[in-house]
C-alpha positions in Angstrom: 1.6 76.3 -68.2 4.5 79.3 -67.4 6.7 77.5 -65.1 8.2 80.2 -62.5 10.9 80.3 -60.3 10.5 82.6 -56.8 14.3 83.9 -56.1 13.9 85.4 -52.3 10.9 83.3 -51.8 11.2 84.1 -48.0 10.6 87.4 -48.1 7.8 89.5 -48.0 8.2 90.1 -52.0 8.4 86.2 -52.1 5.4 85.1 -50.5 3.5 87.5 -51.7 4.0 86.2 -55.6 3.4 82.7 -54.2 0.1 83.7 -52.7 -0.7 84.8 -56.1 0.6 82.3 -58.6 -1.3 79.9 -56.1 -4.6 81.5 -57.9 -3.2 81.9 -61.6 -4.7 79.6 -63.9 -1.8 79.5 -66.5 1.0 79.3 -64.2 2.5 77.2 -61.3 5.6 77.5 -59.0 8.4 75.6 -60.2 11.0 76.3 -57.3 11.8 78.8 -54.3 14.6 80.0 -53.7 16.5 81.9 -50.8 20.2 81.5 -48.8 17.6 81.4 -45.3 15.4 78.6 -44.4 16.9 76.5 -46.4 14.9 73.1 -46.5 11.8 74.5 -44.9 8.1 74.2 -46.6 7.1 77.7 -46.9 4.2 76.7 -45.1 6.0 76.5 -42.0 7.6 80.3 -42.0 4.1 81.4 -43.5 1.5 79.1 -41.9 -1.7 80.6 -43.5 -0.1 78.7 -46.8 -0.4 75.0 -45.3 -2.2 73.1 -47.5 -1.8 75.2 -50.3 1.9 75.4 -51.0 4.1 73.1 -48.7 7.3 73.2 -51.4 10.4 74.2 -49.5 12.6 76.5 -49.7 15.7 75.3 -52.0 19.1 76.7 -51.7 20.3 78.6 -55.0 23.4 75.6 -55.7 20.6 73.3 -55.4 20.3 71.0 -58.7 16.7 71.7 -58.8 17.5 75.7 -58.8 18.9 75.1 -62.0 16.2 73.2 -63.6 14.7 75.5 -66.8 11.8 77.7 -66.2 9.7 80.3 -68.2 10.3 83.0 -65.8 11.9 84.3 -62.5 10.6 86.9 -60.0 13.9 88.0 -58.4 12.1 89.3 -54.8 15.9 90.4 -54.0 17.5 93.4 -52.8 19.2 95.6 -54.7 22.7 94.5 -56.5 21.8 90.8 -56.2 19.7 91.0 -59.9 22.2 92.5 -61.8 24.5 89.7 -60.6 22.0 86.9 -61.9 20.0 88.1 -64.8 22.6 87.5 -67.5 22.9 84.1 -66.5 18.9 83.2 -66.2 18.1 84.9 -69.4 20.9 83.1 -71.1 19.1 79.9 -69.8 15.7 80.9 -72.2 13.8 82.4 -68.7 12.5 86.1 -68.9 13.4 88.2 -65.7 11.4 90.3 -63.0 13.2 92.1 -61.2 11.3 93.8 -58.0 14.5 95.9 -57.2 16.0 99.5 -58.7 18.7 97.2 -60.5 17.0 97.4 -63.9 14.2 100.7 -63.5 16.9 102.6 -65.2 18.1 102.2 -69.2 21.4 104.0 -68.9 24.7 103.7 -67.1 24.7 107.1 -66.2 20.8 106.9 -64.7 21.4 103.7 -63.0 24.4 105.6 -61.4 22.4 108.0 -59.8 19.9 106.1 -58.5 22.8 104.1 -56.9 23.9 107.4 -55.1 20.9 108.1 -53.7 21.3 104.6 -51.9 24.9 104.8 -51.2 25.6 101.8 -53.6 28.4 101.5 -56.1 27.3 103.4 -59.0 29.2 101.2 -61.4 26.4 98.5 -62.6 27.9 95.3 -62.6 25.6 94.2 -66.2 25.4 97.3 -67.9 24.8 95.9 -71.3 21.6 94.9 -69.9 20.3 97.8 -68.9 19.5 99.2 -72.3 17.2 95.7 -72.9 14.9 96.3 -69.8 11.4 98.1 -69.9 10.1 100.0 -66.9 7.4 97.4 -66.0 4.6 100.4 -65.0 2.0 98.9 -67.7 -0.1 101.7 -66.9 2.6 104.1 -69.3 4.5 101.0 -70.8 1.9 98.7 -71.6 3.4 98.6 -75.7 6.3 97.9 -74.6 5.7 95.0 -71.9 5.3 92.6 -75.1 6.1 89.1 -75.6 9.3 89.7 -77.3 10.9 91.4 -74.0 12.7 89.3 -71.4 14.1 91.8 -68.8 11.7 93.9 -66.6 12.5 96.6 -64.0 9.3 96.3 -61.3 9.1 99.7 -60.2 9.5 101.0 -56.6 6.3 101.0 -54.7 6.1 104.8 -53.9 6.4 105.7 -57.6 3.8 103.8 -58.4 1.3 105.7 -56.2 3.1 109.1 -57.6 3.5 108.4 -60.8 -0.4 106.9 -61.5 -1.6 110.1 -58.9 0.5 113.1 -61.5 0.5 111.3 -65.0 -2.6 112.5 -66.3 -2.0 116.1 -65.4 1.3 116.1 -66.3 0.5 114.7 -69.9 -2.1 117.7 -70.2 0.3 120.1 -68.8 -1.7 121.2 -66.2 0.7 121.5 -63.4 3.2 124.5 -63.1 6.9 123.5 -63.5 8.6 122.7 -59.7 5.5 122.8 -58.1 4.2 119.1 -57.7 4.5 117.8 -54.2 4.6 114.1 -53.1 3.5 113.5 -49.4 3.8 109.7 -49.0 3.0 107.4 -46.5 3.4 104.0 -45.8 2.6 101.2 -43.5 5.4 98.8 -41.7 5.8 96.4 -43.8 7.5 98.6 -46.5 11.0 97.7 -44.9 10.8 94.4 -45.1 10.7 91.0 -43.4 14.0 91.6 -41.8 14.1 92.7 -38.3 15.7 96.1 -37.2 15.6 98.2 -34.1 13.5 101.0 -36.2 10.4 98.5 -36.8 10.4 96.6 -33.1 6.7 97.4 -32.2 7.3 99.4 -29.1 9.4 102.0 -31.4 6.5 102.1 -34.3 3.2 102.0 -32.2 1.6 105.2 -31.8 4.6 106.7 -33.6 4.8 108.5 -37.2 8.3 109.9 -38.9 9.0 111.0 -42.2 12.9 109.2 -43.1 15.4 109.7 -45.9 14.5 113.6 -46.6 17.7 114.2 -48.3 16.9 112.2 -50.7 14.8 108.9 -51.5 15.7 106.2 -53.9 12.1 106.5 -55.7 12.1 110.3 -56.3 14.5 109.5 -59.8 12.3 107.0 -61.4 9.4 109.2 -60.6 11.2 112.1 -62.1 12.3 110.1 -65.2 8.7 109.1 -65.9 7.1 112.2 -65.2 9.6 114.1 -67.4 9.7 111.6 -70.2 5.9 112.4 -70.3 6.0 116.2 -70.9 9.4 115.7 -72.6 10.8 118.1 -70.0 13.4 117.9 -67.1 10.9 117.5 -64.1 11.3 118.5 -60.2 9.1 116.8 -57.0 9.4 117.7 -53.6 9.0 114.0 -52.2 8.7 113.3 -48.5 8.1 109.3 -47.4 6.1 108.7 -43.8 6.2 105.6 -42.2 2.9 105.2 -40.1 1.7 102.6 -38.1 -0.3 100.3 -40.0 0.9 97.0 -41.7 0.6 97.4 -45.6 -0.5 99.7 -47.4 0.5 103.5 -48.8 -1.4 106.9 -48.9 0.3 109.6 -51.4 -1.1 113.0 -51.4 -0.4 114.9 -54.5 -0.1 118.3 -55.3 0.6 121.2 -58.0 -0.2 124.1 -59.1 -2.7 124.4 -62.3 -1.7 126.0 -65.2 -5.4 127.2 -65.6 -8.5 127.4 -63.9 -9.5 123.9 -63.3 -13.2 122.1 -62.5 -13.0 119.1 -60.1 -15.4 118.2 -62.4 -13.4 118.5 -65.4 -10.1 117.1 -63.9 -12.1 114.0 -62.7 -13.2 114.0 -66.3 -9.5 113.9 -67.5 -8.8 111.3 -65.2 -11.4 108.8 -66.0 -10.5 109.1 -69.9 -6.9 108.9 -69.2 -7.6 105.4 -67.3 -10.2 104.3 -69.1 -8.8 101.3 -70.4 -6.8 100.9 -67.2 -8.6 97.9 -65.1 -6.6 98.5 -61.7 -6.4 102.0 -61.6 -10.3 103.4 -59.8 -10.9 107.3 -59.7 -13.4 109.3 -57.7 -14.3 112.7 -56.9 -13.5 114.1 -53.9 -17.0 113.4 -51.3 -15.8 109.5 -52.0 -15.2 108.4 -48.8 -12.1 106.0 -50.0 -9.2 105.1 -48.3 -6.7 102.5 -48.1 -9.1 99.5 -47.2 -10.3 99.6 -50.4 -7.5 98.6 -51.6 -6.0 96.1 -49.5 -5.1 93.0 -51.0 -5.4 94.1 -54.1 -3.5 95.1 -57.4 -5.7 98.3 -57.6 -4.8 101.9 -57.5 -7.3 104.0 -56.4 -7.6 107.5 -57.3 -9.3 110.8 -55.6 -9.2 113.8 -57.9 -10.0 117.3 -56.3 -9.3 121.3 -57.3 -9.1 124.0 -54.5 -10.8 126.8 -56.2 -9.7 129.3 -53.4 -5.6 128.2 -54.5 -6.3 127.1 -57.7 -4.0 124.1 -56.5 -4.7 120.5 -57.8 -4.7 117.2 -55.1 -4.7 113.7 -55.7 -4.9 111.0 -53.1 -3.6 108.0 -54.4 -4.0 104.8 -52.8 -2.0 101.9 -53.2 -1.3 98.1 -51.2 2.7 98.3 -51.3 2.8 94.3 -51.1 0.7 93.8 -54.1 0.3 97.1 -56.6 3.6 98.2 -55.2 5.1 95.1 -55.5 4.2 91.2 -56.3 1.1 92.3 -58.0 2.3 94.5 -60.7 5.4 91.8 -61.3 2.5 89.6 -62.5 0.9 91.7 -64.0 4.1 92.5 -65.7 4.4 88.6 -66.1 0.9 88.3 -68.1 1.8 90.9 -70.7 5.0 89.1 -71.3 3.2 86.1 -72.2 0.5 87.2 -74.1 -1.9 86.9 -71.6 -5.1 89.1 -70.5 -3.1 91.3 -68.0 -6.1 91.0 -65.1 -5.5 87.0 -65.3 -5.1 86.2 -61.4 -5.1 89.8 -60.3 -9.0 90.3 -61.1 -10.7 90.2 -57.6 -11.6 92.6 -54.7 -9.7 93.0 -51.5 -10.9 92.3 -47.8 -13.0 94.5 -45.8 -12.8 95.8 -42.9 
């Protein structure tokens, strides 16, 4: 049985891997971890969990916090990973990282990204960062092996971006500088923490796009993109927060290289994910939308060509808590340990 340890168990990130270890036959929750609610069952911040998981919530000097484990999900912002994952893998655990601290292989990457956010751009364990794969098993599945300790979980808006362009881009369908990310996202996306921004009079009935000089996800999306046409790649990327809880909406565009078929791009999709069990594609008179994903570790996929632009648009679908988030980590967690990578993921959302 993998014993794993939840660091920011509080958090949205946090509960949302405990919701799903609760179902994983080959693992159980050792610990949780977090400097708030210190002594607290989870159940009581998170009531739907009574019953089901009434551990509490251990502070990280805690004796038990130190106690070995196969892995640990650090649900932590950014800068707190790099500060503990030389220390946990030296104790035998592998590491999952949900933040940008390990996306990035490089110091000089790394330092970019940490621009972008207005961190320090000096990594504080940057001999690490050429050990950690980019945990998107959708382009890194090879590389997600048992023999790797250190993942980067990837940002939640790249996921939908990079799953929505990868297939075109690998066929070089799209004309250079003309792909187009139009992303948006429910509330929970910020986080558990409260903040004027997210008080429910100021986000219902109200839509806004944020960050447009630049967000955080736009240079991982770029890396991947570009290291799959093995070219220096360009997005316009503009993030939306709505007013719905979870969930995100990309709409993707680019100009084709060629005259296109919806029926031959939805073609090209399906091949391309053929062997992909939580990535779902569909032709454009699917009525799908983010219901259909809700809850689940799926990306779902809607492929269509305007003839009349000769412009290509996909609609990807993504829950940001699960497929952007605590869902890929374990299924980041099963390749690492041999395991079949649906194991505790495979099962349909909630509808309505």
């Amino acid at each position: 049985m993998i014993r794993a340890k939840i660091i920011g168990a509080g958090g949205y990130g946090g509960v949302g891997m405990t919701e799903l270890l609760l179902g994983h036959p080959e693992a159980e929750i050792a610990c949780l971890v977090d400097v708030a609610d210190i002594g607290k069952p989870i159940s009581d911040i998170y009531l739907h969990l009574r019953g089901h998981c009434d551990m509490p919530i251990i502070d990280p000097s805690d004796p038990v916090a130190a106690e070995p484990v196969d892995v640990v999900f650090l649900a932590t912002p950014d800068g707190v990973g790099m500060k503990l994952a030389g220390n946990i893998l030296e104790s035998g655990a592998k590491v999952i990282d949900y933040s940008g601290d390990f996306r990035f292989n490089s110091r000089e990457s790394y330092a970019e990204y940490a621009r972008r956010i207005g961190r320090p751009v000096d990594h504080v364990s940057p001999d690490l960062l050429p050990t950690s794969v980019y945990g998107l098993a959708e382009l890194h599945r090879d590389d997600i092996t048992q023999d790797r300790r250190l993942v980067g979980n990837p940002g939640c808006f790249a996921v939908s971006c990079i799953l929505g362009l990868a297939p075109a881009v690998e066929q070089a369908l799209l004309e250079p500088g003309t792909m187009i990310c139009d992303c948006k996202t429910g509330v929970s996306g910020a986080g558990k923490k409260p903040a004027a921004a997210f008080h429910y009079p100021a986000r219902y009935q109200t839509m806004n796009a944020y960050r447009l000089s630049g967000h955080q996800h736009v240079c991982e999306i770029e890396r991947e993109l570009g290291l799959l046409c093995n070219a220096e790649t360009k997005i316009t990327f503009t993030a939306q927060v709505v007013p719905v809880c979870r969930g995100i909406m990309s709409t993707l565009y680019g100009k084709l290289t060629k005259d296109l078929t919806e029926d031959r791009l939805f073609e090209l999709y399906c091949n391309r994910y053929a062997d992909d069990a939580f990535v779902k594609v569909s032709r454009s008179d699917v009525a799908a939308s983010s219901s259909d994903v809700r809850g689940t570790n799926c990306c779902s996929l809607v492929v269509s060509v305007d003839p009349r632009t000769n412009i290509m648009r996909v609609v990807s679908y993504i829950d940001n808590l699960v497929k952007g988030q605590a869902g890929n980590a374990l299924q980041n967690m099963n390749l690492l340990f041999g395991l079949p990578e649906t194991m505790g993921l495979d099962r349909p959302g909630q509808y309505p």
